[in-house]
Each structure stands twice: as C-alpha cells, then as structure tokens.
N, CA, C and O of each residue as an XYZ file, in Angstrom:
296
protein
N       9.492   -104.103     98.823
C       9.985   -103.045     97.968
C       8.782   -102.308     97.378
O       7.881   -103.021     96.939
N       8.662   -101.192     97.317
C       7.626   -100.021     96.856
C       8.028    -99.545     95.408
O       9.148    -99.383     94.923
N       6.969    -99.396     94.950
C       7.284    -99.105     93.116
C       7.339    -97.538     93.260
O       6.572    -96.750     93.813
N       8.579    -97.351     92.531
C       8.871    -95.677     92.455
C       7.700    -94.883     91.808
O       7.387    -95.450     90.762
N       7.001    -93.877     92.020
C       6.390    -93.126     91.641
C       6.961    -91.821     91.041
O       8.118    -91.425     91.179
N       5.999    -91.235     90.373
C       6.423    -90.864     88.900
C       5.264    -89.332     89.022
O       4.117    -89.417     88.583
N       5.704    -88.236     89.561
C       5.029    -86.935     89.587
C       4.342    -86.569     88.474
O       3.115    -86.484     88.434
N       5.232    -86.301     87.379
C       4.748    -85.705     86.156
C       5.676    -86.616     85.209
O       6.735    -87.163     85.518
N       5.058    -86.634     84.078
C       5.302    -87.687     82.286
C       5.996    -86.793     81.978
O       5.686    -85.617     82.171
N       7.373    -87.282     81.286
C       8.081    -87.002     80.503
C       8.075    -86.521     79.354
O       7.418    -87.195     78.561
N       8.510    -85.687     78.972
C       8.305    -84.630     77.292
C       8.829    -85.593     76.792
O       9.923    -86.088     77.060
N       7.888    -85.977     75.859
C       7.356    -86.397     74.793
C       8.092    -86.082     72.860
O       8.535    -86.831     71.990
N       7.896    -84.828     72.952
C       8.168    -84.073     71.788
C       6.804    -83.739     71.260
O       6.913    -82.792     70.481
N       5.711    -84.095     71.363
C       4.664    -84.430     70.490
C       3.645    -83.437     71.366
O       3.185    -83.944     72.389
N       3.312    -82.274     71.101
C       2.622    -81.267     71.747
C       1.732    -82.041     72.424
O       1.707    -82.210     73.643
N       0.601    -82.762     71.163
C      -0.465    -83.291     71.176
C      -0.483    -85.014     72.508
O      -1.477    -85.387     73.130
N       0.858    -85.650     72.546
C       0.968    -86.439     73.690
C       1.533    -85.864     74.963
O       1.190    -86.252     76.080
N       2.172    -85.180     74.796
C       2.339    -84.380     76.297
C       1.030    -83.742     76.635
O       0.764    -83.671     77.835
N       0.240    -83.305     75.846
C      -1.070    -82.540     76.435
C      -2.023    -83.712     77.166
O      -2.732    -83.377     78.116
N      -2.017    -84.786     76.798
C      -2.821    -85.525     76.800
C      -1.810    -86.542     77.998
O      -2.317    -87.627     78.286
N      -0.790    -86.288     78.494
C      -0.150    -86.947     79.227
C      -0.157    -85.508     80.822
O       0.188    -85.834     81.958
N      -0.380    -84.801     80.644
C      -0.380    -83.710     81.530
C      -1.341    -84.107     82.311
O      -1.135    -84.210     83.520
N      -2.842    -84.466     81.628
C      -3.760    -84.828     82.504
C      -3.814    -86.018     83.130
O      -4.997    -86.320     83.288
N      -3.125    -86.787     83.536
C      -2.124    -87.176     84.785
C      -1.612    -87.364     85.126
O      -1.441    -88.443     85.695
N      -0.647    -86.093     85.039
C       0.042    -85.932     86.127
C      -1.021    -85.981     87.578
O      -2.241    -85.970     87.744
N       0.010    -86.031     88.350
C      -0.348    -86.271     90.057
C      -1.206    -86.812     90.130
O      -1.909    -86.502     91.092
N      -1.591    -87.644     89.460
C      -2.973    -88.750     89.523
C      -2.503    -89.616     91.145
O      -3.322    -90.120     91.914
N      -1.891    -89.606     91.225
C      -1.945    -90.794     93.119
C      -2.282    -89.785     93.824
O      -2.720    -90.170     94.908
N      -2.284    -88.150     93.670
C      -2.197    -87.156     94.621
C      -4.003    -87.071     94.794
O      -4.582    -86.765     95.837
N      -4.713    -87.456     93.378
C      -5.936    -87.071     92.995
C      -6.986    -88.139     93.883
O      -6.867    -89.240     94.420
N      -8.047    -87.150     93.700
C      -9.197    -88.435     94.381
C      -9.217    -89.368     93.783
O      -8.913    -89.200     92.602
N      -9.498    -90.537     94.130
C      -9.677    -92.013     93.566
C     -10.921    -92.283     92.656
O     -10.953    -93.141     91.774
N     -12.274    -91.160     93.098
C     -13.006    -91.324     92.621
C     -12.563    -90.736     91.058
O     -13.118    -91.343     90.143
N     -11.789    -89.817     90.717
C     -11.455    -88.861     89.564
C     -10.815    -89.740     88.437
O     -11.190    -89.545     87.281
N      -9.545    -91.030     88.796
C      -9.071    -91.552     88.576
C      -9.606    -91.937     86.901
O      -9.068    -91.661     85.829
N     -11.011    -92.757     87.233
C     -11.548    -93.195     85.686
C     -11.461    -91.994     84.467
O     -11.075    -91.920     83.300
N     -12.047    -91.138     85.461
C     -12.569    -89.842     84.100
C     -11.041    -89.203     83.778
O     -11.031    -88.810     82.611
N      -9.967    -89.014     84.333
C      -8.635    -88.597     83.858
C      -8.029    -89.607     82.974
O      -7.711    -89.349     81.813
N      -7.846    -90.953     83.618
C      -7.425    -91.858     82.531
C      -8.118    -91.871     81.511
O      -7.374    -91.729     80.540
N      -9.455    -91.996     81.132
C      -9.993    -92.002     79.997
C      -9.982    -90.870     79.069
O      -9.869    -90.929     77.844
N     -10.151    -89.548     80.008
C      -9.576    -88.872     79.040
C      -8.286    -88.491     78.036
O      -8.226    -88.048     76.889
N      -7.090    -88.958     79.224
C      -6.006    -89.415     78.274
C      -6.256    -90.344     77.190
O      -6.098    -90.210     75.977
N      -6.667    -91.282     77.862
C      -6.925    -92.301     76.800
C      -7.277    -92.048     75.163
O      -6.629    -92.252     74.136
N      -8.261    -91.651     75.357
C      -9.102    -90.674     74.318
C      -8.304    -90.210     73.259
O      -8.236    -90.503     72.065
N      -7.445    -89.043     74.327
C      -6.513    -88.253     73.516
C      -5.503    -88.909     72.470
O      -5.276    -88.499     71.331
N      -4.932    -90.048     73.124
C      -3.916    -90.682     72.787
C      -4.422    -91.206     71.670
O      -3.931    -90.642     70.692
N      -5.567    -92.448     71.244
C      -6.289    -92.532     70.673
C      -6.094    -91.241     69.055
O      -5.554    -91.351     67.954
N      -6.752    -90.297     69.655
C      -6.907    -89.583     68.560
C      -5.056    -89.530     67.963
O      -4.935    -90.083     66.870
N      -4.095    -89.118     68.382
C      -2.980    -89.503     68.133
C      -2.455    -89.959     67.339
O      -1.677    -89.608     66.452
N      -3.129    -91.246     67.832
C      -2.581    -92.517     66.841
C      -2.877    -92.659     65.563
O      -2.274    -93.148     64.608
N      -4.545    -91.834     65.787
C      -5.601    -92.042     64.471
C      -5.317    -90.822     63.310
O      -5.727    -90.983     62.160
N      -4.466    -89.398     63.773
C      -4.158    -88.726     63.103
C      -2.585    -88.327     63.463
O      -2.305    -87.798     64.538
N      -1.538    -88.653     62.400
C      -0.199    -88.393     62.474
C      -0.307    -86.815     62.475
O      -1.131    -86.100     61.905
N       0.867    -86.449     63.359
C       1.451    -85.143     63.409
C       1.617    -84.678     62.362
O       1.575    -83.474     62.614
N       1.846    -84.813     60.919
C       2.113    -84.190     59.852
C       0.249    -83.893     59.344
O      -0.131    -82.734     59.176
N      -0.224    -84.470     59.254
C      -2.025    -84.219     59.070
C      -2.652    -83.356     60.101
O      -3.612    -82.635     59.830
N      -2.120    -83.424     61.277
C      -2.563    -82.983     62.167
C      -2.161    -81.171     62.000
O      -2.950    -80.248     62.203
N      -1.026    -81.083     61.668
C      -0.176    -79.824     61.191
C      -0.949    -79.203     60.341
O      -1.587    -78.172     60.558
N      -0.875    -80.165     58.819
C      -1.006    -80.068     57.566
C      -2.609    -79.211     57.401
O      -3.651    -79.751     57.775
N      -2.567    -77.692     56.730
C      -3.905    -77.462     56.501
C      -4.448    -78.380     55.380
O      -3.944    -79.173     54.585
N      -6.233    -77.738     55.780
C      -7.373    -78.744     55.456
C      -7.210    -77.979     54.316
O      -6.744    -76.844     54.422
N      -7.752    -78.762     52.457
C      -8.237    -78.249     51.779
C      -9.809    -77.917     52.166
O     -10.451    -78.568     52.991
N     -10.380    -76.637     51.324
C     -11.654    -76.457     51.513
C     -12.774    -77.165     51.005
O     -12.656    -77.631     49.871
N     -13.368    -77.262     51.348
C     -14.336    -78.108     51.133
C     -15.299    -77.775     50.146
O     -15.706    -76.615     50.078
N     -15.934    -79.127     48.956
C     -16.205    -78.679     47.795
C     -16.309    -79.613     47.243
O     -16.018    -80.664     47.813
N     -16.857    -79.616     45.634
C     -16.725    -80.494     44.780
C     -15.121    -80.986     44.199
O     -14.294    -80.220     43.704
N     -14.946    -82.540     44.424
C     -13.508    -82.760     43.673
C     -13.556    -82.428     42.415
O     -14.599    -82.080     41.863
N     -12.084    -82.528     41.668
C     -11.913    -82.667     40.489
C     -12.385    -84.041     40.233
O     -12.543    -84.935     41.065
N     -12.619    -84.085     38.749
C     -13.035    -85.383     38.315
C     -11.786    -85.971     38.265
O     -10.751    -85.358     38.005
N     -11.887    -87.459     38.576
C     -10.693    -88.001     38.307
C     -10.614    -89.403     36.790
O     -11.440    -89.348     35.878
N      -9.872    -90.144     36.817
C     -10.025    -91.400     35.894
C      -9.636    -90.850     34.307
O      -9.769    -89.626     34.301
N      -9.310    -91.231     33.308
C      -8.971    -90.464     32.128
C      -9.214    -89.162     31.680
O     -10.200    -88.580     32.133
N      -8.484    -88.598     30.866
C      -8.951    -87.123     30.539
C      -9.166    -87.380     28.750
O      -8.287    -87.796     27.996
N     -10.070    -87.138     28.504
C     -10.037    -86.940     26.825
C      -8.732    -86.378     26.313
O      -8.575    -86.183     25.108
C-alpha cells in the first residue's frame, strides 16, 4: 500500500501559517537536493508563529522611547 500524497496544505486560516506552509507545497515534485532548505524554511516560519500570536503580530508597535515611570505615585 502507497501513502497518499498531498499536492498543496490546507488553509489554515492563519495568513502567516499558510504562507509558511505554501513553501511546500509540491515538495516530492522538487529536487531532493532543495528539500532541506524548503523544510527549514518552513520550519523557521512556523517557529516564529508560535513565538508571536496573531493578535501581537496584528497589534501595532508602540514607539519607541523612554517608559513611564512605574511603582507608586506620590
């Protein structure tokens, strides 16, 4: 029995994992030598992902600067 193969990854919802799932697609179609540097770059991606939620990822940056002081106020 032969394991079904799989053209292109399934939407996701998640811009940021489908982008990072795009790059392989057709990976069995691809050279063998290519194989490492596509997976890892998914990899990577996914990675970052994990490390920043979609709402941060969205969410603008405050600018950058001195904080407010924090800890009691007179």
């Amino acid at each position: 029995m032969s394991e079904p193969t799989v053209d292109r990854a399934p939407e996701t919802g998640d811009p940021r994992v489908d982008a990072a799932l795009r790059g392989v697609d057709d990976l069995a179609a691809a050279p063998v030598d290519e194989h490492a540097e596509r997976l890892s770059t998914a990899h990577n991606a996914l990675q970052e992902v994990l490390r920043t939620p979609a709402e941060a990822a969205a969410a603008p940056r405050p600018p950058a600067g001195p904080r407010p002081p924090t800890g009691p106020r007179p």
